[in-house]
VEXKE-786132 format. One line per 2 residues: number of its first residue (from 0); their letters; for each residue z, y, x of N, C-alpha, C. Coordinates in nm, 2 decimals, decimal comma. Layout:
REM residues N
NUM> a> Z/Y/X/Z/Y/X/Z/Y/X ~ ...
***
This chain:
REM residues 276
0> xx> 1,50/-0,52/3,99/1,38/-0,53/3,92/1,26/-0,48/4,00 ~ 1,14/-0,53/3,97/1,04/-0,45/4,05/1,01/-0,37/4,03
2> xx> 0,95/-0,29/4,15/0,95/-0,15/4,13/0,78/-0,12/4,07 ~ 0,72/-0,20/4,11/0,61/-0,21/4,00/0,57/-0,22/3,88
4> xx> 0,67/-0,33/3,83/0,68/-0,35/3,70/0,75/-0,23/3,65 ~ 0,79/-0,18/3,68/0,88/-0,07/3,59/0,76/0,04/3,60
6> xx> 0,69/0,10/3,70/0,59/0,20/3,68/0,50/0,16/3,63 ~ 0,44/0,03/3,61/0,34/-0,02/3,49/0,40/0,02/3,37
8> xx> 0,52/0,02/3,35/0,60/0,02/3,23/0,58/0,21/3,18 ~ 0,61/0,26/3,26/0,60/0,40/3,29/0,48/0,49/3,27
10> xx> 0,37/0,40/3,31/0,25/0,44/3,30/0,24/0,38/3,16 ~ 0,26/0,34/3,11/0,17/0,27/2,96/0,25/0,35/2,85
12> xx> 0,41/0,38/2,89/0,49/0,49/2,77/0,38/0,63/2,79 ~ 0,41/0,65/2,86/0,35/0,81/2,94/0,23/0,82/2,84
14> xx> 0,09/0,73/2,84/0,01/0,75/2,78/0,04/0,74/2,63 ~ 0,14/0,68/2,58/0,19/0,59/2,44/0,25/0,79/2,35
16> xx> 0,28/0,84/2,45/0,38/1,00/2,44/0,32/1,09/2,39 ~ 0,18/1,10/2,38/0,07/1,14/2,32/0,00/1,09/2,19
18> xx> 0,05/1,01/2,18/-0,04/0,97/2,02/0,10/0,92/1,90 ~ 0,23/0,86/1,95/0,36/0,76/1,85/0,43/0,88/1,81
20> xx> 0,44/0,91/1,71/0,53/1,02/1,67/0,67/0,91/1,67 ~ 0,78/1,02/1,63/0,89/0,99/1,65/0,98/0,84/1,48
22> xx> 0,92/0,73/1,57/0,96/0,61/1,46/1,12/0,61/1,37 ~ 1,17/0,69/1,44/1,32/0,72/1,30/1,28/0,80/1,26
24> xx> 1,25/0,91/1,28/1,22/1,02/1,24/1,06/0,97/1,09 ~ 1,00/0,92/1,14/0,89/0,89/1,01/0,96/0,78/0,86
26> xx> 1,06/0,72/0,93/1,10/0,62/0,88/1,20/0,72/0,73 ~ 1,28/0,79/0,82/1,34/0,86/0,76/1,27/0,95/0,62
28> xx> 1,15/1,02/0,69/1,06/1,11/0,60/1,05/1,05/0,50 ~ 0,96/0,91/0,50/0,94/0,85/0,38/0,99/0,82/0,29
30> xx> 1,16/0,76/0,34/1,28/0,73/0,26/1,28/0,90/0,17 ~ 1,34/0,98/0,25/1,36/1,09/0,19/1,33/1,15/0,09
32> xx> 1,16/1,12/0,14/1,06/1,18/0,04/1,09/1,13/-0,08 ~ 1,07/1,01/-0,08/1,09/0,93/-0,17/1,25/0,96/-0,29
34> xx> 1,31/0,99/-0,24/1,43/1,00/-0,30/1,44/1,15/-0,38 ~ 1,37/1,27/-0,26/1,34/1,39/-0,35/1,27/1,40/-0,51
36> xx> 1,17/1,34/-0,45/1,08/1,31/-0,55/1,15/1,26/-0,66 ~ 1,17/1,14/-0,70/1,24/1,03/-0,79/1,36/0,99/-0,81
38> xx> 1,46/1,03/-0,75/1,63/0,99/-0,73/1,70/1,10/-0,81 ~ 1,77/1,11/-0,90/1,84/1,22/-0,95/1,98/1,14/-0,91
40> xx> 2,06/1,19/-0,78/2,17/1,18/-0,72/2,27/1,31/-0,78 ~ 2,28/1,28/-0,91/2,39/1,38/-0,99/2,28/1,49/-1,03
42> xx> 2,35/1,60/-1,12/2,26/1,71/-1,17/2,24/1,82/-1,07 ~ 2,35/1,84/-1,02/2,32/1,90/-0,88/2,15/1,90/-0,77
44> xx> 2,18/1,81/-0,78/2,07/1,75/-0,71/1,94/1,77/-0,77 ~ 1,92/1,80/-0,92/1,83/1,80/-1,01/1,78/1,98/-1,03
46> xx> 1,90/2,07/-0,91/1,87/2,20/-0,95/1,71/2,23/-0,86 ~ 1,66/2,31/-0,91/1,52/2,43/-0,84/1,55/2,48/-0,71
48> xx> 1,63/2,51/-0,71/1,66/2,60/-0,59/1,71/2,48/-0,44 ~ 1,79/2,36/-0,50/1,83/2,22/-0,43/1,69/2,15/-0,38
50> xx> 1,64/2,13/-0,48/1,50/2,07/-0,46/1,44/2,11/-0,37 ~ 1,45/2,24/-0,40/1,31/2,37/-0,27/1,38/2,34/-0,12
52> xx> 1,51/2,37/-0,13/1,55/2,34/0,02/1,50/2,24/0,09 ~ 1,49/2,11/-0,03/1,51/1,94/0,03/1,34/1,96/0,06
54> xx> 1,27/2,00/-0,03/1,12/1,98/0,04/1,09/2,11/0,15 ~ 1,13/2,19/0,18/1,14/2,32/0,31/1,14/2,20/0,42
56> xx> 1,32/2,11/0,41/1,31/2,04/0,53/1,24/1,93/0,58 ~ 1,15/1,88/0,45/1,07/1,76/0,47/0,92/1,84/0,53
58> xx> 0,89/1,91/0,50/0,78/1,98/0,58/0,83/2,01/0,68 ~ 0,95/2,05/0,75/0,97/2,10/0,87/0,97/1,98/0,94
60> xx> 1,04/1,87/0,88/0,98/1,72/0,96/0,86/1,63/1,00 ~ 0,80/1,68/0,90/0,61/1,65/0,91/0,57/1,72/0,99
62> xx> 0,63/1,90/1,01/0,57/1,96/1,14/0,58/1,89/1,23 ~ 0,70/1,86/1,27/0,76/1,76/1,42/0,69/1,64/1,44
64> xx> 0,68/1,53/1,30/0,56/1,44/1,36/0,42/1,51/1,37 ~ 0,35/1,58/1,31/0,27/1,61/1,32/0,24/1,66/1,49
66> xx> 0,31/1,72/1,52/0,31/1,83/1,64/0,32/1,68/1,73 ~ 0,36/1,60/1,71/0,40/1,46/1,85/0,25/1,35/1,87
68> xx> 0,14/1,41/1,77/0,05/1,40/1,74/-0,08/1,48/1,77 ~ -0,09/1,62/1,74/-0,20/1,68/1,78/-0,14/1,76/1,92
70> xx> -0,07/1,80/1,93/0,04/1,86/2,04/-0,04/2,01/2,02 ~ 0,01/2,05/1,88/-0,06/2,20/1,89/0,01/2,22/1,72
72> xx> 0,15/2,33/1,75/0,21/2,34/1,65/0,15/2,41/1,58 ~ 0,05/2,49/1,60/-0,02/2,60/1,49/-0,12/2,48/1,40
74> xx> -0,16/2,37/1,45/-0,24/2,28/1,39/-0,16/2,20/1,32 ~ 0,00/2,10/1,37/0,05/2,09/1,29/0,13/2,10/1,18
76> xx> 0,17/2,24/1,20/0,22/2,37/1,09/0,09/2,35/0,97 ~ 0,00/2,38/1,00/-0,14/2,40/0,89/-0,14/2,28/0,82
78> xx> -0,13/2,15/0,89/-0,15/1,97/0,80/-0,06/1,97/0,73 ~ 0,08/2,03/0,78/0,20/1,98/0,68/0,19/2,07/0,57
80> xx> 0,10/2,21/0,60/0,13/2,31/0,48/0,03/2,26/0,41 ~ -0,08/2,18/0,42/-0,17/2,12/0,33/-0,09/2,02/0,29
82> xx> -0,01/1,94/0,33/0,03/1,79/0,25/0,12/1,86/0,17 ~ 0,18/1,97/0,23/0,28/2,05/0,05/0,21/2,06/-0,04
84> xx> 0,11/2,11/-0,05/0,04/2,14/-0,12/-0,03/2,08/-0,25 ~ -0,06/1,95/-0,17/-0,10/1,79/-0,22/0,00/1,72/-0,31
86> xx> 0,12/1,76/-0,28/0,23/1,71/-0,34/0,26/1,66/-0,50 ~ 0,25/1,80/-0,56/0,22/1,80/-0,68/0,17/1,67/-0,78
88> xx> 0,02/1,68/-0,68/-0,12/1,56/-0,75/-0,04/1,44/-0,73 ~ -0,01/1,42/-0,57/0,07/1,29/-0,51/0,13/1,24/-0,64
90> xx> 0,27/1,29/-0,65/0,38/1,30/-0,77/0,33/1,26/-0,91 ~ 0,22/1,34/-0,97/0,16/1,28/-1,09/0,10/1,15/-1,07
92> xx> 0,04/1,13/-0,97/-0,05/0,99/-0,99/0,07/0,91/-0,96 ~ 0,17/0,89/-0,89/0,29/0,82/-0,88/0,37/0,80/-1,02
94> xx> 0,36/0,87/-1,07/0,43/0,87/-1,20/0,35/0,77/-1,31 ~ 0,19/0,81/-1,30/0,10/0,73/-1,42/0,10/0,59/-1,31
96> xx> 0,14/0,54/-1,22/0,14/0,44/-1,16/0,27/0,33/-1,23 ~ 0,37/0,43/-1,23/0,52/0,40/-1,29/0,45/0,32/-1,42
98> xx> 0,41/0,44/-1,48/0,42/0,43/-1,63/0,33/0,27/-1,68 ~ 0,22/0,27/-1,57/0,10/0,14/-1,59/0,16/0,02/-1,56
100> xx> 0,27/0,03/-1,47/0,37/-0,06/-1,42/0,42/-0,13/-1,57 ~ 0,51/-0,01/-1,59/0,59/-0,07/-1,70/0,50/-0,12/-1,83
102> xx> 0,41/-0,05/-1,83/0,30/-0,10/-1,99/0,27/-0,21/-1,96 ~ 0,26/-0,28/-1,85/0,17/-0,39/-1,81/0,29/-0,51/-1,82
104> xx> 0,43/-0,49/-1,78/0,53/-0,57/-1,75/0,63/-0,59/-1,87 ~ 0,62/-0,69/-1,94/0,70/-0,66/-2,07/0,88/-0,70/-2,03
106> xx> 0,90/-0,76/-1,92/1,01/-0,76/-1,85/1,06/-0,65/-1,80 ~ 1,03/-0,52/-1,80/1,04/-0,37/-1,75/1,17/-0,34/-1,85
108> xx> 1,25/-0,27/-1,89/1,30/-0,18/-1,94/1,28/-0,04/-1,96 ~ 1,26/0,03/-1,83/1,24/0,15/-1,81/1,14/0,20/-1,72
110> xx> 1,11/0,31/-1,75/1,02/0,35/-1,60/1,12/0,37/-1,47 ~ 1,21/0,41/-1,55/1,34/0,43/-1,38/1,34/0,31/-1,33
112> xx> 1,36/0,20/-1,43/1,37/0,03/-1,38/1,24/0,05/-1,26 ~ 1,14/0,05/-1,30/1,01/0,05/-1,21/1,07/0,14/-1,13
114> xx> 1,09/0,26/-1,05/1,09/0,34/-0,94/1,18/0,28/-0,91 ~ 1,29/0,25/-0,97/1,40/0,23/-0,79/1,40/0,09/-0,78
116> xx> 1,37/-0,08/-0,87/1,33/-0,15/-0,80/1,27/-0,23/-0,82 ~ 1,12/-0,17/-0,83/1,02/-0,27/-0,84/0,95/-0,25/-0,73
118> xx> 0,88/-0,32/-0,63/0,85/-0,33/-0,46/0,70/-0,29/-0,51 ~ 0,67/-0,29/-0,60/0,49/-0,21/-0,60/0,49/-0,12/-0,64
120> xx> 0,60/-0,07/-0,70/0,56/0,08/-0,71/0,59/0,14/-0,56 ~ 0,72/0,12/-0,48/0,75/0,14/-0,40/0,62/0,14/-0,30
122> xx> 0,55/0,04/-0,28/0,43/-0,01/-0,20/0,30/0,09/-0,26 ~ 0,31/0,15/-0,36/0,20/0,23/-0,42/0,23/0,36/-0,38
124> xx> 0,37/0,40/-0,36/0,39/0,55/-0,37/0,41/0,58/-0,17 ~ 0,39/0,47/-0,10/0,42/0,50/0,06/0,21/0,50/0,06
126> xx> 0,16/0,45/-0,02/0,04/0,41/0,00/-0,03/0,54/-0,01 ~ 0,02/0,62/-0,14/-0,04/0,74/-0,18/0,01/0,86/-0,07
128> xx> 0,09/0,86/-0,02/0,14/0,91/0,09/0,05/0,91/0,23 ~ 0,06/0,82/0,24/-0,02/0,73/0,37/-0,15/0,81/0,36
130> xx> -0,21/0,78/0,24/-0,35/0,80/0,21/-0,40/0,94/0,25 ~ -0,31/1,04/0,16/-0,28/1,16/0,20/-0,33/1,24/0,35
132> xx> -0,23/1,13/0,39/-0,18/1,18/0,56/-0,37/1,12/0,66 ~ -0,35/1,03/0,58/-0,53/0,98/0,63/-0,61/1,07/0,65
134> xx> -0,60/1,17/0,57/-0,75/1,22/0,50/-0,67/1,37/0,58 ~ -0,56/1,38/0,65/-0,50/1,51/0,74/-0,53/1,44/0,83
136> xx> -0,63/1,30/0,90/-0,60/1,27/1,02/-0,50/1,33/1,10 ~ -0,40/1,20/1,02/-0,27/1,20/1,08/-0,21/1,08/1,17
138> xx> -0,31/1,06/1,35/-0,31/0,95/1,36/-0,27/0,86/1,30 ~ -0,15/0,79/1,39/-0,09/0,69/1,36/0,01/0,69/1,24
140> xx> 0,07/0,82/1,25/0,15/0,79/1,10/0,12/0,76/0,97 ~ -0,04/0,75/0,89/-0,06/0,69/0,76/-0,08/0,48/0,83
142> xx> -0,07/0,46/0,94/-0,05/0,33/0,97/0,13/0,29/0,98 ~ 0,18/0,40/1,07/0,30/0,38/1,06/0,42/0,35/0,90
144> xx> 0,32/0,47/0,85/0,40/0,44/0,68/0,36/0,32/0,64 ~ 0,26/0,28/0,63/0,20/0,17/0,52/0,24/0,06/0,57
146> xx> 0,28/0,00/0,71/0,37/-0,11/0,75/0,56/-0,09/0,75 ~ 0,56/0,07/0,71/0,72/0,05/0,68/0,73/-0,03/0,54
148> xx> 0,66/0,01/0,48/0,61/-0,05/0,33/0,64/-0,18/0,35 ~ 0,53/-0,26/0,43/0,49/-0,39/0,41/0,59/-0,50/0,49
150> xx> 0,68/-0,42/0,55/0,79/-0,48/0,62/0,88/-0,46/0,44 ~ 0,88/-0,38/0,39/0,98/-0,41/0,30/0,96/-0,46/0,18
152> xx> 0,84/-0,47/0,18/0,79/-0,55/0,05/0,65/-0,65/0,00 ~ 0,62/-0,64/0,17/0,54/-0,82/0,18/0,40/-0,74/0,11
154> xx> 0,37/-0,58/0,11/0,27/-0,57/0,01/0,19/-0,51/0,13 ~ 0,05/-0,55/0,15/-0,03/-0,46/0,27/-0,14/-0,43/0,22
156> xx> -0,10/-0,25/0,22/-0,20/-0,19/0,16/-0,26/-0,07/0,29 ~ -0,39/-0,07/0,35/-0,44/0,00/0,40/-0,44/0,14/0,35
158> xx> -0,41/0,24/0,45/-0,40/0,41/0,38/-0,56/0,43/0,40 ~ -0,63/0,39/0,39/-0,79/0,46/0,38/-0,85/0,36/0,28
160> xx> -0,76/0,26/0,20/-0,80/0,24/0,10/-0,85/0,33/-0,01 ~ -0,97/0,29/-0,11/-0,91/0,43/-0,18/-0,90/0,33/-0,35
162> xx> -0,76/0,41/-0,42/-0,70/0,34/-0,52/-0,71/0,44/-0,62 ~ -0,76/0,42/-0,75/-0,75/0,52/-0,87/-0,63/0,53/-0,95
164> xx> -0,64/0,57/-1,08/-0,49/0,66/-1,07/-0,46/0,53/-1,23 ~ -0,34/0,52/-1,23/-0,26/0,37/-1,33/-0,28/0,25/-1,25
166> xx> -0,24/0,30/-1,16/-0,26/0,15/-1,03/-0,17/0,05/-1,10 ~ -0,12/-0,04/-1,12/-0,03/-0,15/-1,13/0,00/-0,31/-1,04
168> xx> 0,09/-0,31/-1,01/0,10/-0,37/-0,88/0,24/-0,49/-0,99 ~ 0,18/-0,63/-1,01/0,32/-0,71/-1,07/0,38/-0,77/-0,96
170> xx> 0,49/-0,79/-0,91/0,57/-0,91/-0,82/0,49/-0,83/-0,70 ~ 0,41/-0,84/-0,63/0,32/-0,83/-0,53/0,37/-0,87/-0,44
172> xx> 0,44/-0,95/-0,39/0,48/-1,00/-0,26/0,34/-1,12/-0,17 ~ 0,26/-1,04/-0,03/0,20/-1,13/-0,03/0,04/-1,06/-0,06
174> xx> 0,06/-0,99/-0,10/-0,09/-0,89/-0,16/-0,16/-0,78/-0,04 ~ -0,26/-0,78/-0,02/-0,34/-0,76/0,10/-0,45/-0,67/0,07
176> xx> -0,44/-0,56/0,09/-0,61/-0,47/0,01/-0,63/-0,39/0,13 ~ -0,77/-0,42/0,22/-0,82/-0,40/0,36/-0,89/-0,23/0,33
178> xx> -0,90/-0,23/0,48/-0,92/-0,10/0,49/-1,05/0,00/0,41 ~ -1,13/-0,09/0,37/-1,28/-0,01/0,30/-1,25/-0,07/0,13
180> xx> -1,14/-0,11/0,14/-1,15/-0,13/-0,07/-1,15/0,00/-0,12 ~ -1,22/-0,09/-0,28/-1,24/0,04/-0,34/-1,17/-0,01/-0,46
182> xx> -1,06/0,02/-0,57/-1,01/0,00/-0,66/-0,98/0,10/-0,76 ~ -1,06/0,07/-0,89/-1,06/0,21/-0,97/-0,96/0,24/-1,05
184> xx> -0,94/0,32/-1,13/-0,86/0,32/-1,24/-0,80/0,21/-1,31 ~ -0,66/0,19/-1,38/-0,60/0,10/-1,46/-0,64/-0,06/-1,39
186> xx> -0,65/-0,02/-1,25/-0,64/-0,21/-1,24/-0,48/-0,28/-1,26 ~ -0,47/-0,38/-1,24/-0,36/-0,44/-1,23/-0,42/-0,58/-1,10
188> xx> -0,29/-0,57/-1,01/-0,31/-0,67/-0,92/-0,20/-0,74/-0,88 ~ -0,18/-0,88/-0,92/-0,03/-0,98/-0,92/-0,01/-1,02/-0,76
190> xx> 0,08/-1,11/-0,75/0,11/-1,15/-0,60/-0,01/-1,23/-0,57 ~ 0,02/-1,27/-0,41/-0,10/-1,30/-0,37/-0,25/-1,29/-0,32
192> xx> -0,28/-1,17/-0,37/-0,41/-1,14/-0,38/-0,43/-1,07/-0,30 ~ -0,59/-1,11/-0,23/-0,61/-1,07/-0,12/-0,77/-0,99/-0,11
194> xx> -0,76/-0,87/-0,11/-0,94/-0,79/-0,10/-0,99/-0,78/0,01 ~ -1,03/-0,88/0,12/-1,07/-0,87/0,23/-1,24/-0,86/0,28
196> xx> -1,22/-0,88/0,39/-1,37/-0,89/0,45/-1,40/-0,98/0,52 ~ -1,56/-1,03/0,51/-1,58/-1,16/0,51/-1,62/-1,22/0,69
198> xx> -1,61/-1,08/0,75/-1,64/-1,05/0,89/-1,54/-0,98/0,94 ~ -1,52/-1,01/1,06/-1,36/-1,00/1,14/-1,47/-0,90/1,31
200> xx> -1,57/-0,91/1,27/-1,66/-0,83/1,40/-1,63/-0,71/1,43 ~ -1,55/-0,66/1,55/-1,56/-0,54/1,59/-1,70/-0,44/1,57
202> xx> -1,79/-0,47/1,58/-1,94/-0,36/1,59/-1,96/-0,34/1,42 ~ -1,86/-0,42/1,37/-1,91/-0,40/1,15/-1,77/-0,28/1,15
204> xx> -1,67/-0,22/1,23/-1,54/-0,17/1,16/-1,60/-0,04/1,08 ~ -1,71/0,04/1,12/-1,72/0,14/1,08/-1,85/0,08/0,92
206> xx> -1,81/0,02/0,89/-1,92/-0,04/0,81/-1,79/-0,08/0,65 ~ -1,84/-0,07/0,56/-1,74/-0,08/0,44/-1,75/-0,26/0,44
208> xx> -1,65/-0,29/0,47/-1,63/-0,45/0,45/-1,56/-0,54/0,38 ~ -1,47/-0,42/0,28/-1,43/-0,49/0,16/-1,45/-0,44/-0,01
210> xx> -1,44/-0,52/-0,05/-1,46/-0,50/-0,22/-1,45/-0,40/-0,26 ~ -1,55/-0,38/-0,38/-1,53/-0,29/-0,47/-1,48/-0,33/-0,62
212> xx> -1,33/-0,30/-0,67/-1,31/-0,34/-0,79/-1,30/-0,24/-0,90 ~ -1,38/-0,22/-1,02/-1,39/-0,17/-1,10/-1,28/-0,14/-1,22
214> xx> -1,28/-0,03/-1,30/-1,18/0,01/-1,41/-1,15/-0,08/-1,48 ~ -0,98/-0,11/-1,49/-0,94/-0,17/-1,63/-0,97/-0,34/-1,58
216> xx> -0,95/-0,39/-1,47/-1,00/-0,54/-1,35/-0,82/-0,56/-1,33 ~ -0,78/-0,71/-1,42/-0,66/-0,76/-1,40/-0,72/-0,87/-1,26
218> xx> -0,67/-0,88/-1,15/-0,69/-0,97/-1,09/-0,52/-1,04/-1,05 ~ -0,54/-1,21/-1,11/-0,42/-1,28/-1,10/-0,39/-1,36/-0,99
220> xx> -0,23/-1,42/-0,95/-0,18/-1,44/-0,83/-0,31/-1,53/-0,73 ~ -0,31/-1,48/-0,62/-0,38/-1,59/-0,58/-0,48/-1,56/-0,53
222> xx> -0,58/-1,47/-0,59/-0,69/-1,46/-0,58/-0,77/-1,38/-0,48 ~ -0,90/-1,44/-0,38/-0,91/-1,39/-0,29/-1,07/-1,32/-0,32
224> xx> -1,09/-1,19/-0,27/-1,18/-1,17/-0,29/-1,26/-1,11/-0,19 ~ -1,37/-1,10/-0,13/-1,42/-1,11/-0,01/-1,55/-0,98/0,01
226> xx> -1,56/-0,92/0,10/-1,66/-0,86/0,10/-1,71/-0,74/0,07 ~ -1,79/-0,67/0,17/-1,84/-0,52/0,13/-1,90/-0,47/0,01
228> xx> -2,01/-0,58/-0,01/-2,10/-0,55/-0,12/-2,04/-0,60/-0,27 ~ -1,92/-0,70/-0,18/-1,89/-0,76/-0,32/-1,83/-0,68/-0,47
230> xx> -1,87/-0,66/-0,55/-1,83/-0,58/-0,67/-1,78/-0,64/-0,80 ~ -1,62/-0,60/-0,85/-1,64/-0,68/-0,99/-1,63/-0,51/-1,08
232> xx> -1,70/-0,63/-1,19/-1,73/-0,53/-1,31/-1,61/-0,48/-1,35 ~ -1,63/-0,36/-1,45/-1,53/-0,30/-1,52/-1,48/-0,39/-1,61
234> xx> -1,36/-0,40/-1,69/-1,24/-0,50/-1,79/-1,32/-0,63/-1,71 ~ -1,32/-0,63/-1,60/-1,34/-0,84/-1,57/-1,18/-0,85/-1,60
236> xx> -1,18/-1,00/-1,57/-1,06/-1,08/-1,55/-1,05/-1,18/-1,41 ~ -0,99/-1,13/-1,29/-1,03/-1,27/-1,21/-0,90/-1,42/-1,23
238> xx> -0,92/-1,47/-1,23/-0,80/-1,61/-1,27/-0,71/-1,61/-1,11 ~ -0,65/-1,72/-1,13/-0,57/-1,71/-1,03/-0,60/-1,82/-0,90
240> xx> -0,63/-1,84/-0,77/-0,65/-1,85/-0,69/-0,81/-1,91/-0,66 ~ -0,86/-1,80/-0,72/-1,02/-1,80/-0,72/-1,07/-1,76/-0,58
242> xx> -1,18/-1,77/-0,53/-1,23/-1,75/-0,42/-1,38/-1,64/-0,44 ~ -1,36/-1,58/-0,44/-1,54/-1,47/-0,50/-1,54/-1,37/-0,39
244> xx> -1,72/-1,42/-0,36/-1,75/-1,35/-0,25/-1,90/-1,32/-0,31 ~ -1,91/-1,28/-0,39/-2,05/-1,24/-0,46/-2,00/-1,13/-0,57
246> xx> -2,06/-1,07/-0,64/-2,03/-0,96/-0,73/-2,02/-1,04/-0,90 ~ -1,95/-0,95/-0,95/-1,97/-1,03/-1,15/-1,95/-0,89/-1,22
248> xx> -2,05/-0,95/-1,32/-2,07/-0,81/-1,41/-1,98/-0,76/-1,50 ~ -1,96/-0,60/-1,52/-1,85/-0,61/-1,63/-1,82/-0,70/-1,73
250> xx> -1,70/-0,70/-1,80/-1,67/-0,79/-1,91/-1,65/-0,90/-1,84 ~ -1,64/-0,97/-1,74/-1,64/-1,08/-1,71/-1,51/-1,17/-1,69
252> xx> -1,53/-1,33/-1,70/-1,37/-1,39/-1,66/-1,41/-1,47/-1,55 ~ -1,34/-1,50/-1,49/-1,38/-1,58/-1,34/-1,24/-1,64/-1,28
254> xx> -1,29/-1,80/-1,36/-1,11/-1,92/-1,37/-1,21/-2,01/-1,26 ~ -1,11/-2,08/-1,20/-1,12/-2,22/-1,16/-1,06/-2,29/-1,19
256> xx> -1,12/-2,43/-1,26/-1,11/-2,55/-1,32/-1,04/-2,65/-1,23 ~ -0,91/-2,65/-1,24/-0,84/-2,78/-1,21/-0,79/-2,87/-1,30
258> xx> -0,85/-3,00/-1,26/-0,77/-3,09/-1,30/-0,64/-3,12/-1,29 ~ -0,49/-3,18/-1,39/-0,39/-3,19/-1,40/-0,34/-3,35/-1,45
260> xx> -0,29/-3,42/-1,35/-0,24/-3,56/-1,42/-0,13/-3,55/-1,48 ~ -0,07/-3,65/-1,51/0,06/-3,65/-1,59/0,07/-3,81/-1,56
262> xx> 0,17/-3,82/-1,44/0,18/-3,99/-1,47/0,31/-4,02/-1,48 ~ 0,31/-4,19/-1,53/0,48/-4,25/-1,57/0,51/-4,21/-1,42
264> xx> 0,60/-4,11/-1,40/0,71/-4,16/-1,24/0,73/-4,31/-1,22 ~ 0,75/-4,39/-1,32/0,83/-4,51/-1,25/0,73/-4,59/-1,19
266> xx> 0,59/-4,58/-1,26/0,48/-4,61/-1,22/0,37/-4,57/-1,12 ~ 0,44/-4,44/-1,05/0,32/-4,35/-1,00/0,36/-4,43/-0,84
268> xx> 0,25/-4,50/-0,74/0,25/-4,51/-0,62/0,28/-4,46/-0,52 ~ 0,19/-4,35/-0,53/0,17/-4,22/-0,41/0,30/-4,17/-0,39
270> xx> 0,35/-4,17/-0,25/0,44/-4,10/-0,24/0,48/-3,92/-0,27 ~ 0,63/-3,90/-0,34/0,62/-3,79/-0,40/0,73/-3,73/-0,33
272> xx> 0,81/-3,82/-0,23/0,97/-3,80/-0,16/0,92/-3,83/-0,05 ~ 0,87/-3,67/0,04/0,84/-3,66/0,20/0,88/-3,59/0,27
274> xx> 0,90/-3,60/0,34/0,90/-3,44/0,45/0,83/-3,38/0,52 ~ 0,77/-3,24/0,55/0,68/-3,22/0,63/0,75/-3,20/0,78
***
């Protein structure tokens, strides 16, 4: 092999050794976490003293990414003792997420039904996480979590989004909320839906470039909505594969009008048996 290509290779890890925390090891945390939190794996597992251990080792883990990250253990010793700390809040708003889940889905059963398998809550609680870790500028790891997410549930949610608390997420496979959204309390958002920005310009990144959606805003499958300034009102409704890149005032509904035929088959021309 050449012996250049390999020290290009060498030179590009080398620099890479300073910023990527350790990718099993983050992969793992999240699972983990996740399971401390919400998994009752027998009563055992449900004791005070079991629990304390399980989260002792998940901060000792956060230390280790943290430290593969600022490369200064007393710094990140201090971020992981703040994200324990956080925990608590984390865990409540995860929970009223659960709960808005299930109120919203009359297909639900249980709120357990929602935690172990419904992919938006799962995509909500790596997100609240993420978010967390954001705001500890925790490089790469609130990016690294939020695409373990989106690899497993088609849902891409930016960690510097910021999301209010009865989030509800239906099906979401497919649903996209960019890095400057703003989404308030009790929204609900189905598959499909996409809060983007209407500019893809490097010199706008530091500039808020996607939507702002307001309290108690059902937006349905499909629907794209575009833009920094753009704002929808509180209880709007948006329909489903609408296009809005301007603002609408609370109370509002916002459908698009399709036409629908209905013809005899035996009569209809147009071919309906094709392939692409």
């Amino acid at each position: 092999m050449n012996s250049v290509f390999i020290q290009s290779i060498i030179s590009f890890k080398r620099k890479q050794a300073c910023v990527i925390p350790d990718l099993q090891l983050a992969k793992a945390f999240i699972q983990e976490l996740f399971e401390v939190l919400f998994i009752c794996n027998g009563l055992e597992n449900a004791k005070e003293v079991v629990l304390a251990n399980q989260l002792n080792k998940l901060e000792k883990q956060l230390q280790v990414l943290f430290y593969s990250i600022f490369q200064d253990q007393e710094l990140a010793d201090r971020q992981a003792a703040k994200f324990q700390k956080a925990l608590p809040s984390l865990f409540e708003s995860c929970i009223l997420d659960a709960k808005a889940i299930f109120e919203a889905d009359p297909a639900a059963k249980s709120v357990d039904e929602i935690i172990v398998a419904y992919p938006g809550f799962y995509a909500i609680y790596v997100y609240r996480i993420a978010n967390q870790l954001n705001k500890l500028e925790g490089g790469l790891l609130p990016r690294i979590f939020s695409e373990i997410a989106h690899s497993q549930t088609g849902i891409d949610i930016h960690p510097a989004a910021t999301i209010g608390q009865s989030f509800a997420i239906d099906h979401g496979t497919g649903i996209v909320i960019g890095e400057t959204s703003v989404i308030g309390d009790s929204a609900k958002i189905f598959q499909g839906v996409t809060l983007g920005a209407q500019s893809v310009q490097k010199d706008k990144a530091s500039q808020k470039r996607h939507p702002t959606i307001g309290n108690h805003v059902v937006i349905y499958s499909g629907a794209t909505i575009l833009g920094g300034e753009t704002e929808i009102g509180h209880h709007s409704v948006i329909g489903g594969n609408v296009w809005v890149t301007k603002s609408v005032p609370p109370f509002s509904v916002v459908l698009q009008k399709n036409e629908i035929t209905v013809a005899d088959k035996k009569s209809f021309t147009e071919p309906y048996n094709f392939m692409i």
